[in-house]
Backbone as a chain_set.jsonl record, in Angstrom:
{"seq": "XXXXXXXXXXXXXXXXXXXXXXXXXXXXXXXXXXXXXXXXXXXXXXXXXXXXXXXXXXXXXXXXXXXXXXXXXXXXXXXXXXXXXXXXXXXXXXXXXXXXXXXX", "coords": {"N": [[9.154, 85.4, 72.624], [8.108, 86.771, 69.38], [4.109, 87.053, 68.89], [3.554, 86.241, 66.409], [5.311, 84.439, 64.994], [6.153, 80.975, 64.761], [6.064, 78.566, 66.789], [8.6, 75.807, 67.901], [6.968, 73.843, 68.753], [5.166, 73.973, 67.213], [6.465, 73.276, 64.228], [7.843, 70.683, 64.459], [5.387, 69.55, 65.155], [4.153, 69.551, 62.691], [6.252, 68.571, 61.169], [6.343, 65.482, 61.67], [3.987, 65.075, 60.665], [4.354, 65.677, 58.182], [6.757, 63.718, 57.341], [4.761, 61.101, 57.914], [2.875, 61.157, 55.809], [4.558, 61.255, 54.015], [5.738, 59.021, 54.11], [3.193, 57.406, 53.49], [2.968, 58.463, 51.013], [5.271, 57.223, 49.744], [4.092, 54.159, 49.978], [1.636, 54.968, 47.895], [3.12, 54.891, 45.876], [4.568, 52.997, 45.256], [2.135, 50.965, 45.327], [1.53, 51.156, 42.88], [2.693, 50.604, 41.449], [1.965, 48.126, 41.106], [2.561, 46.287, 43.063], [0.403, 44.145, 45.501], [-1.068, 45.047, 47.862], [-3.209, 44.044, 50.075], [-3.263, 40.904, 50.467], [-4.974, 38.047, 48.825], [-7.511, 39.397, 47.966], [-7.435, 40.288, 45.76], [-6.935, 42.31, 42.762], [-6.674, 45.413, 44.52], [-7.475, 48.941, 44.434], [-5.463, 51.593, 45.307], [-6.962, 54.064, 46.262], [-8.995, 52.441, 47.618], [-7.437, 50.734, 49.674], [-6.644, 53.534, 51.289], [-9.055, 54.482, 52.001], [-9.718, 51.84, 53.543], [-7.974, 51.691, 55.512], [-8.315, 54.222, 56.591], [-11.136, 53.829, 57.78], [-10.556, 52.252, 59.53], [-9.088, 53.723, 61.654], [-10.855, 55.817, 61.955], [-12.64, 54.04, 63.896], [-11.295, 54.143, 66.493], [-10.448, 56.81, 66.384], [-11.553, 60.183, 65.978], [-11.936, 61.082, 62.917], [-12.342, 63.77, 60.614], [-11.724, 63.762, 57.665], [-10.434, 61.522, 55.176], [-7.635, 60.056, 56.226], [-4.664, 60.865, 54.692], [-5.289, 63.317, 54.116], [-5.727, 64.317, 56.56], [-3.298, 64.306, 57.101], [-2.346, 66.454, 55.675], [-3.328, 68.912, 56.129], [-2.569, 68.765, 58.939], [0.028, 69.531, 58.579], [-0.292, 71.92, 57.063], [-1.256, 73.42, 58.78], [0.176, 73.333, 61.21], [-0.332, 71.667, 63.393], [-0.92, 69.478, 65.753], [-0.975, 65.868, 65.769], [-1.615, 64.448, 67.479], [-1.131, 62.486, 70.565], [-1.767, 59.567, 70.142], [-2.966, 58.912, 67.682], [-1.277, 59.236, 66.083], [0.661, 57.64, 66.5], [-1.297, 54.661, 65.387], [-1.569, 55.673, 63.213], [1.085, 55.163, 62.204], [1.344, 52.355, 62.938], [-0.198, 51.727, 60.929], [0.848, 52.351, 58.613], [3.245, 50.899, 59.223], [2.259, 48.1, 58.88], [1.302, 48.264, 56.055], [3.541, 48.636, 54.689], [5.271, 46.392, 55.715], [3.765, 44.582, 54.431], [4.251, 45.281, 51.434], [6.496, 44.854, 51.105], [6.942, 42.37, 51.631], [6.005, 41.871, 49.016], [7.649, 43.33, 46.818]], "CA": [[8.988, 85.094, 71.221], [6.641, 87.582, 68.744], [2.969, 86.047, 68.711], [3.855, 85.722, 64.805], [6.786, 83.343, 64.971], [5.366, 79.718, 65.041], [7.34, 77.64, 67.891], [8.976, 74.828, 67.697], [6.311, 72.84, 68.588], [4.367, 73.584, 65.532], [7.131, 73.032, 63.242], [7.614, 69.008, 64.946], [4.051, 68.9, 64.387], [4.29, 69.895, 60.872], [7.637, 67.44, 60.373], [5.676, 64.814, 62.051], [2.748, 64.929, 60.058], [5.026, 65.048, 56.875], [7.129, 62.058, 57.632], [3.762, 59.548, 57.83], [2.341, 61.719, 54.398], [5.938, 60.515, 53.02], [5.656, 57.36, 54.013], [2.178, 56.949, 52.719], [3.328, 58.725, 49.646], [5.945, 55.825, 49.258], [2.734, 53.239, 49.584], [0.667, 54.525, 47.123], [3.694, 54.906, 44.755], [4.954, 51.43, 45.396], [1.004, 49.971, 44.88], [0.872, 51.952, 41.355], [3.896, 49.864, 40.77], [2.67, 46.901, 40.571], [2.357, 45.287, 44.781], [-0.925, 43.742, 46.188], [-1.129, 45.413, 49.917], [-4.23, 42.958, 50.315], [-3.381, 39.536, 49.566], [-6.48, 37.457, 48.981], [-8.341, 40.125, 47.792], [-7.419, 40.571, 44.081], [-6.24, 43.868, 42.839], [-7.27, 47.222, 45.236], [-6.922, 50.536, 44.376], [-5.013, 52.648, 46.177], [-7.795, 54.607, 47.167], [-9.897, 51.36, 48.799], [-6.685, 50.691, 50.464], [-7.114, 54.476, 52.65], [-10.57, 53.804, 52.693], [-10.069, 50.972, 54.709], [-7.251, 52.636, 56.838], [-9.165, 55.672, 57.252], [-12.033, 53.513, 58.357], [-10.147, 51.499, 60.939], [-8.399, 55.252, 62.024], [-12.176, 56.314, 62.776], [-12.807, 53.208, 64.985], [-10.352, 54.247, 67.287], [-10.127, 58.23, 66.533], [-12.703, 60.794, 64.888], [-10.62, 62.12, 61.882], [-12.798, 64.835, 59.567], [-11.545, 62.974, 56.329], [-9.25, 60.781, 55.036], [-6.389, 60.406, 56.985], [-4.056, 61.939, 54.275], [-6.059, 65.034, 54.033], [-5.563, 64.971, 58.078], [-2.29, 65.068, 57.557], [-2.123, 67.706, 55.066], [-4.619, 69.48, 57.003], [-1.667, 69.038, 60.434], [1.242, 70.195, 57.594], [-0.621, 73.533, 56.444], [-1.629, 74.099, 60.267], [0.911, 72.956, 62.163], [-1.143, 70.965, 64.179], [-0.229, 68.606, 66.354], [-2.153, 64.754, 65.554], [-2.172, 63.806, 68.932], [0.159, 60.454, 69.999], [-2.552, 57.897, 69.866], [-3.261, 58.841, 66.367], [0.161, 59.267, 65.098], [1.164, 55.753, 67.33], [-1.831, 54.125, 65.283], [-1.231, 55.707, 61.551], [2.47, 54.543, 62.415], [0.909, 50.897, 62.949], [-1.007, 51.32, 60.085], [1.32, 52.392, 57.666], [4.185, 50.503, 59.05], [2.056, 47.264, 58.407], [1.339, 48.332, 54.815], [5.239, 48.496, 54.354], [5.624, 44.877, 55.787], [3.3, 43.756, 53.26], [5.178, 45.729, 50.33], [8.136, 44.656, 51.525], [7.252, 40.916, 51.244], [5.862, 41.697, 47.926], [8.31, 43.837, 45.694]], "C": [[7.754, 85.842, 70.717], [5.566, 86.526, 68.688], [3.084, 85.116, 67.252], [4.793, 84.668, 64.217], [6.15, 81.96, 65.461], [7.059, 79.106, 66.226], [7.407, 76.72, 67.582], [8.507, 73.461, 67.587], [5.854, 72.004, 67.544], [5.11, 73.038, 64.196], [7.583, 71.249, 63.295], [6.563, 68.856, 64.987], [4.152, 68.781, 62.931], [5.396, 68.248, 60.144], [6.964, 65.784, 60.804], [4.979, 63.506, 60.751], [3.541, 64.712, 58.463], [5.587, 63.694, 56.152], [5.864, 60.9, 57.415], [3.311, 60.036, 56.432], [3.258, 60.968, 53.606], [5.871, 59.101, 53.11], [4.348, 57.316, 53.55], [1.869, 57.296, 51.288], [3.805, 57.166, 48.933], [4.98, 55.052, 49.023], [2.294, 53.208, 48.45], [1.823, 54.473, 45.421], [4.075, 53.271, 44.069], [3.666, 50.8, 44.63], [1.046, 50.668, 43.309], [1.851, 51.034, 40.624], [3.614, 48.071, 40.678], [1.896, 45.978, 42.317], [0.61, 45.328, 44.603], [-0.899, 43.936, 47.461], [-2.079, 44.466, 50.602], [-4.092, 41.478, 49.747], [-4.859, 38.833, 49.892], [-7.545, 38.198, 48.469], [-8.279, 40.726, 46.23], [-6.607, 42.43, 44.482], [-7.294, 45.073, 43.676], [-7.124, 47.747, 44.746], [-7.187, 50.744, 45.773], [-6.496, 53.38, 47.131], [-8.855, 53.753, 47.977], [-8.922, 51.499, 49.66], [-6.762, 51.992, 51.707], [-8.146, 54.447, 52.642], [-10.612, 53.055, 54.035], [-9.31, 51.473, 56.028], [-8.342, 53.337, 57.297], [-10.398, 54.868, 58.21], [-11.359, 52.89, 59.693], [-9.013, 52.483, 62.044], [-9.73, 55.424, 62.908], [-12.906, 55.058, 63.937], [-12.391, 53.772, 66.132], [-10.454, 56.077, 67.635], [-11.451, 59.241, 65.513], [-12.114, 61.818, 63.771], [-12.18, 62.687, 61.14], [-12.808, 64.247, 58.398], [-10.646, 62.195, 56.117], [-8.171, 61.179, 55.517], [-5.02, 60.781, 56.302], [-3.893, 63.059, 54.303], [-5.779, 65.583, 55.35], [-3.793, 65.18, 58.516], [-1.84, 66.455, 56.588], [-2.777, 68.79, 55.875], [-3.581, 69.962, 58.357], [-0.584, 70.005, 59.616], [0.631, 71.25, 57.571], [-0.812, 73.817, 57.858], [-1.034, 74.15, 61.496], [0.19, 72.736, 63.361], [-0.408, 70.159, 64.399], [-1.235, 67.023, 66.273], [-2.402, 64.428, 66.746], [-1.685, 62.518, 69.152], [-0.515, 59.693, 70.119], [-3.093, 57.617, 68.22], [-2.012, 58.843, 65.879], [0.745, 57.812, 65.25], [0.233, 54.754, 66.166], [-1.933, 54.456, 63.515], [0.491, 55.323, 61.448], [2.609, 52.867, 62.406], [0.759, 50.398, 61.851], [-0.185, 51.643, 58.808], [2.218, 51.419, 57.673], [3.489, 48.318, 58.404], [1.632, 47.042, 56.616], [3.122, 48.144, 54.159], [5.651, 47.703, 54.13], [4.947, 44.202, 54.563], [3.713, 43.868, 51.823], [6.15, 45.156, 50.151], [8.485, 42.974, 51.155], [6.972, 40.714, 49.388], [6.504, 42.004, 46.595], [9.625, 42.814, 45.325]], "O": [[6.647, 85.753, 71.249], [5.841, 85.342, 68.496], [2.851, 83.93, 67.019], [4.851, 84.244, 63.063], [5.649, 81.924, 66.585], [8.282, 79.224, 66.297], [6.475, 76.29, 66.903], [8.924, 72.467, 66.992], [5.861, 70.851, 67.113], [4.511, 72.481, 63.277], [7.636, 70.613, 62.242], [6.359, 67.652, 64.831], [4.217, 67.751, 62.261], [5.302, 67.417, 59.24], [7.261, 64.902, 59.998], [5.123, 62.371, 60.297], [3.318, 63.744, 57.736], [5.277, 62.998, 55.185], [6.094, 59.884, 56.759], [3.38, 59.08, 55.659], [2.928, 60.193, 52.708], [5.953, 58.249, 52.226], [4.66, 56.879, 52.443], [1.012, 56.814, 50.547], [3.262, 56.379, 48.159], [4.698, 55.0, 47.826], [2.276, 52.189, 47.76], [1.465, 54.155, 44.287], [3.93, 52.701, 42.987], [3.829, 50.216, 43.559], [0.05, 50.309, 42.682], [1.802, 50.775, 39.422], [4.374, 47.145, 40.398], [0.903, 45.257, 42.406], [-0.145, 46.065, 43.97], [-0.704, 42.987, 48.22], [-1.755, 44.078, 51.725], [-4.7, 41.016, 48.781], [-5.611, 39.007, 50.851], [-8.635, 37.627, 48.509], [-9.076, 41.526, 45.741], [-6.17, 43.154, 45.377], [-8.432, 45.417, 43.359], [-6.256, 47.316, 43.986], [-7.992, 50.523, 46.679], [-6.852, 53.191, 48.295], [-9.509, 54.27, 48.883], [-9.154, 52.301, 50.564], [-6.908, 51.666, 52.885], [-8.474, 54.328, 53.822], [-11.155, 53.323, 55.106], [-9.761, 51.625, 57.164], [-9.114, 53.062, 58.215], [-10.578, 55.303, 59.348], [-11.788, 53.168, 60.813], [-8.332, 52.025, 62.961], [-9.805, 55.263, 64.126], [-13.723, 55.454, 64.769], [-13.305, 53.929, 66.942], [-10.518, 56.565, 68.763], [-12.046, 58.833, 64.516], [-11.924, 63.032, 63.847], [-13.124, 61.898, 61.186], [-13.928, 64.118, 57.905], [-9.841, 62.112, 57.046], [-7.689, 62.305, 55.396], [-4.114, 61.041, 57.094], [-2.892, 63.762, 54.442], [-5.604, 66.783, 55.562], [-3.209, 65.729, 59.451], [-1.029, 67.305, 56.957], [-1.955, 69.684, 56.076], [-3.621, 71.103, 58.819], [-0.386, 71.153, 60.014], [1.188, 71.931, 58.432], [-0.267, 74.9, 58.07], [-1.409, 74.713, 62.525], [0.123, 73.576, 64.259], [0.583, 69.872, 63.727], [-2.338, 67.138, 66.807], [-3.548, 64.093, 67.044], [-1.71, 61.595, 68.337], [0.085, 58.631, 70.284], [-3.473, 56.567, 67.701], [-1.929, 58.095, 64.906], [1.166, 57.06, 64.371], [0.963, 53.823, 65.826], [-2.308, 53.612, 62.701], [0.956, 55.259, 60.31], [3.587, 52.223, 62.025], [1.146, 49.296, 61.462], [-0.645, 51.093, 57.808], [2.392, 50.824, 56.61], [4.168, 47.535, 57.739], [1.648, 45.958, 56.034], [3.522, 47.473, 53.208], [6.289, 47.483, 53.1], [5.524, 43.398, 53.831], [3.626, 42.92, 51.043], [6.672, 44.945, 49.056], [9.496, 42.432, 50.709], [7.457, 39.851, 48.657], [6.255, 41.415, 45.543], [10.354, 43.067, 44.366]]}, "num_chains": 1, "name": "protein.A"}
């Protein structure tokens, strides 16, 4: 394969990294609509809400910036997140979901 031809890897990194972007797309579209992802806590914005992700991401993992940006960041670079971070923004989104999910 030419050096210039990205492999397959990179392109299941890339689709990866899209997929959780999409799903955290859905999130912040959903919260603009209206849901409380935090019950008990009055209205968030969206952007506290990855705040707090992102912060409980960097517990665990040392992301650069918000963990959107890290996946835009894997998408333009076809980077690969690494499966304890993808396993753990997979946690973290899929429990934002559950809480959507009870709320819409």
């Amino acid at each position: 394969m030419p050096a210039s031809t990205p492999s397959n890897a990179s392109f299941d990194a890339a689709i990866q990294a899209a997929v959780l972007l999409g799903r955290w797309t859905r999130i912040v579209e959903r919260h603009g609509g209206g849901c409380s992802c935090c019950p008990g806590l009055g209205d968030v914005a969206i952007d506290e809400v990855e705040k707090r992700v992102t912060d409980w991401l960097n517990q665990r993992h040392s992301l650069s910036s918000a963990f959107s940006q890290v996946l835009r960041q894997c998408i333009e670079r076809r980077a690969p997140l690494g499966p304890e971070l993808q396993k753990d923004l997979d946690e973290a989104l899929s429990e934002l979901e559950r809480i959507q999910s009870g709320m819409a």
